[in-house]
C-alpha positions as CSV (number, residue, x, y, z in Angstrom):
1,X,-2.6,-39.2,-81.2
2,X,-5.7,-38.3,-79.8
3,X,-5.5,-40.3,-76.7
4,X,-2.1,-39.0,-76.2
5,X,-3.8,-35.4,-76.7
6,X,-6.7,-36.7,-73.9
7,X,-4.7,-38.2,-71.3
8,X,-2.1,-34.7,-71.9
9,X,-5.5,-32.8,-71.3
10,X,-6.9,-34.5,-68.5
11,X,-3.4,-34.4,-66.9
12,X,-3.1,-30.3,-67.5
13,X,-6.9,-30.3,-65.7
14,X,-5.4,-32.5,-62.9
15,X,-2.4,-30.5,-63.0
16,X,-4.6,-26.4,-62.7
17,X,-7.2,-28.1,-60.4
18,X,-4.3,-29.3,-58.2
19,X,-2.2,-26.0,-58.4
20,X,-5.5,-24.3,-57.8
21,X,-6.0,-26.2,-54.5
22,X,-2.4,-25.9,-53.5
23,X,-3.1,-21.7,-54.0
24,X,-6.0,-21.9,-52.1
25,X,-4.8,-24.2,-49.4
26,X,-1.8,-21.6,-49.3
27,X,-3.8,-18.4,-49.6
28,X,-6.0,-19.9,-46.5
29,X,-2.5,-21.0,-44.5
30,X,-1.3,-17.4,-44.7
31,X,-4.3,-15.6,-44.0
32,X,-4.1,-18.0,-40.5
33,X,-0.8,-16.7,-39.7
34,X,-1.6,-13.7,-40.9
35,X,-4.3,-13.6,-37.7
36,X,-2.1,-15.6,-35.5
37,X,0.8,-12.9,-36.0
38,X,-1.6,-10.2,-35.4
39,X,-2.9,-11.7,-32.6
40,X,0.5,-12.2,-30.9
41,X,1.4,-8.7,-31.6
42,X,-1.8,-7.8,-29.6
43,X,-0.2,-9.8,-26.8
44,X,3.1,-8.2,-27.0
45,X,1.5,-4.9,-27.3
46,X,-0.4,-5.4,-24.4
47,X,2.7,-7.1,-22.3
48,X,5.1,-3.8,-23.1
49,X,1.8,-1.2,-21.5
50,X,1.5,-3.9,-18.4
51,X,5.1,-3.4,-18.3
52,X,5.2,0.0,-18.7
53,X,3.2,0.3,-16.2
54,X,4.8,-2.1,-13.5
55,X,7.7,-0.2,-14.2
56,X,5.9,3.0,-13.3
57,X,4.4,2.0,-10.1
58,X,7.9,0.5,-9.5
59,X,9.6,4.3,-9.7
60,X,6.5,5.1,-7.4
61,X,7.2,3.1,-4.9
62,X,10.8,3.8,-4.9
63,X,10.0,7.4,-4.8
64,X,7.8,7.2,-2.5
65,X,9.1,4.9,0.0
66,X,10.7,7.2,2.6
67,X,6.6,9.0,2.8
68,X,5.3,5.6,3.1
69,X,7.7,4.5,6.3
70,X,6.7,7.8,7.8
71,X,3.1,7.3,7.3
72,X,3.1,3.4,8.5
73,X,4.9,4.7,11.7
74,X,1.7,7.1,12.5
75,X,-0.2,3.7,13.2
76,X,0.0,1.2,15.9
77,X,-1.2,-2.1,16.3
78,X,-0.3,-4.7,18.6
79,X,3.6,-5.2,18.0
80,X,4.2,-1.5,18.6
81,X,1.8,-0.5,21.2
82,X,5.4,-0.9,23.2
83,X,7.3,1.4,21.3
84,X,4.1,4.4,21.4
85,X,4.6,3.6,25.1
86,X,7.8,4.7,25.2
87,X,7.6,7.8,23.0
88,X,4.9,9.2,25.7
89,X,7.3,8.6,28.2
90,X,10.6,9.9,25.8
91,X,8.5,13.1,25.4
92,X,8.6,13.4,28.9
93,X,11.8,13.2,29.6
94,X,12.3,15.3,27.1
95,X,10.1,18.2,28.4
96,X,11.4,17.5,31.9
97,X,7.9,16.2,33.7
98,X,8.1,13.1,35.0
99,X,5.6,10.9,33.2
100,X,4.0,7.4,34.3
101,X,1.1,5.2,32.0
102,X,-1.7,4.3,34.9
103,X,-4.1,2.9,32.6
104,X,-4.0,1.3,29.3
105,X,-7.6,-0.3,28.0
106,X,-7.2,-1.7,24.3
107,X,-11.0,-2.9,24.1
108,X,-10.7,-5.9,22.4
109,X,-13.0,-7.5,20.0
110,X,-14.6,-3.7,20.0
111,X,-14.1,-1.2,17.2
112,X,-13.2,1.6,20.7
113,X,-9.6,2.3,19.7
114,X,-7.0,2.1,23.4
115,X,-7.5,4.4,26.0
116,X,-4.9,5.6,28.0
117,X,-4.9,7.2,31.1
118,X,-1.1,9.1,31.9
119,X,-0.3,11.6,34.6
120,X,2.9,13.8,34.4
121,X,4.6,15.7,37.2
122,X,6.7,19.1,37.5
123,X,6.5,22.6,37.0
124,X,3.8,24.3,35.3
125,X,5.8,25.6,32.0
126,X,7.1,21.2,31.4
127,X,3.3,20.1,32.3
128,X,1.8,22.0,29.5
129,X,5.2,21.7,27.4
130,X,4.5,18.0,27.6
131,X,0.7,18.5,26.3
132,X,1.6,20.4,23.4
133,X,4.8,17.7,22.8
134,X,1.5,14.8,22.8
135,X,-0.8,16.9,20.2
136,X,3.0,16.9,18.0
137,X,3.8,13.3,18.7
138,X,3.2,11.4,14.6
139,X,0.1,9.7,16.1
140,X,-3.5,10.8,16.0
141,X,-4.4,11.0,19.6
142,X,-7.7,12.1,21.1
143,X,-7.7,14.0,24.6
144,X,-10.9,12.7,26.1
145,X,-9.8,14.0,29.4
146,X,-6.9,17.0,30.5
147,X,-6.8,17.6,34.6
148,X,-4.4,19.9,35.9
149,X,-3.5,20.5,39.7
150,X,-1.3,22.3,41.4
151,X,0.3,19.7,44.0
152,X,2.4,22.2,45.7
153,X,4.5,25.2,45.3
154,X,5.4,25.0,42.0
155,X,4.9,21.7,41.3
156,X,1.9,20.3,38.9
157,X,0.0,17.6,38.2
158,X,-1.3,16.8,35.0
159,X,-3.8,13.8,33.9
160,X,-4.4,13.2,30.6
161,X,-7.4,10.7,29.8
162,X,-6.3,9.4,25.7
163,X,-7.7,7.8,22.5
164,X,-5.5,6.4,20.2
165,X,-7.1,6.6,16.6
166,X,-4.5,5.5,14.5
167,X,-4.9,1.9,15.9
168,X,-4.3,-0.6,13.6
169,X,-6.5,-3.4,14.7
């Protein structure tokens, strides 16, 4: 009886030491995924706020967009040096004076933004309509240069010497 009663006592020590292992092997596997969860719901935390936030300068974008098209048409660059062209002369047109571009110096390779050198034609009241239309025009223009001249009766001459600032370059 007594080896029965030694090999039932060393198996019960076998049998604690092992459980005890097992627990501790277990308590250590759950405090692991106790940090991985916590370190995955750091992650997901931090990918809602970066998507909260696309999101957010998403609806600003949207919101703004109409501003933004108005503000990207106050600049020229190459592309639509044409089309700023053409407003001069639609501004013209538009205040009656007949207007023609004699000069157009983009200074390349320089940080000088185009000079433009325009003269209109007509009566007085269209000549200095048609500065005041260029000071309203969505680009930021510098006069460097305004000439008047009375040509004959009633008919003007206006020269305008002009920066154009809001070159993109």
């Amino acid at each position: 009886m007594k080896l029965n009663s030694k090999i039932l006592f060393l198996l019960s020590v076998v049998l604690c030491l092992s459980m005890f292992f097992f627990g501790w092997f277990l308590f250590n596997k759950i405090a692991y995924l106790d940090k991985s969860i916590a370190e995955t719901n750091d992650k997901i935390f931090n990918f809602r706020a970066e998507l909260i936030n696309l999101k957010s300068w998403e609806r600003f974008l949207d919101e703004t967009g109409n501003e933004r098209k108005i503000l990207s048409s106050a600049f020229v660059n190459e592309k639509s040096l044409v089309h700023f062209i053409e407003d001069l002369e639609k501004s013209g047109r538009e205040n009656g004076v007949e207007v023609e571009v004699h000069a157009v110096n983009l200074a390349e390779g320089q940080n000088e933004p185009p000079s433009f050198r325009l003269e209109s034609a007509g009566n007085f009241s269209s000549v200095y309509k048609y500065l005041i239309s260029l000071e309203t025009l969505p680009y930021e223009i510098v006069f460097r240069r305004v000439f008047w001249d009375a040509e004959s009766e009633g008919k003007w001459r206006g020269v305008y010497e002009i920066n154009l600032v809001s070159y993109e370059y």
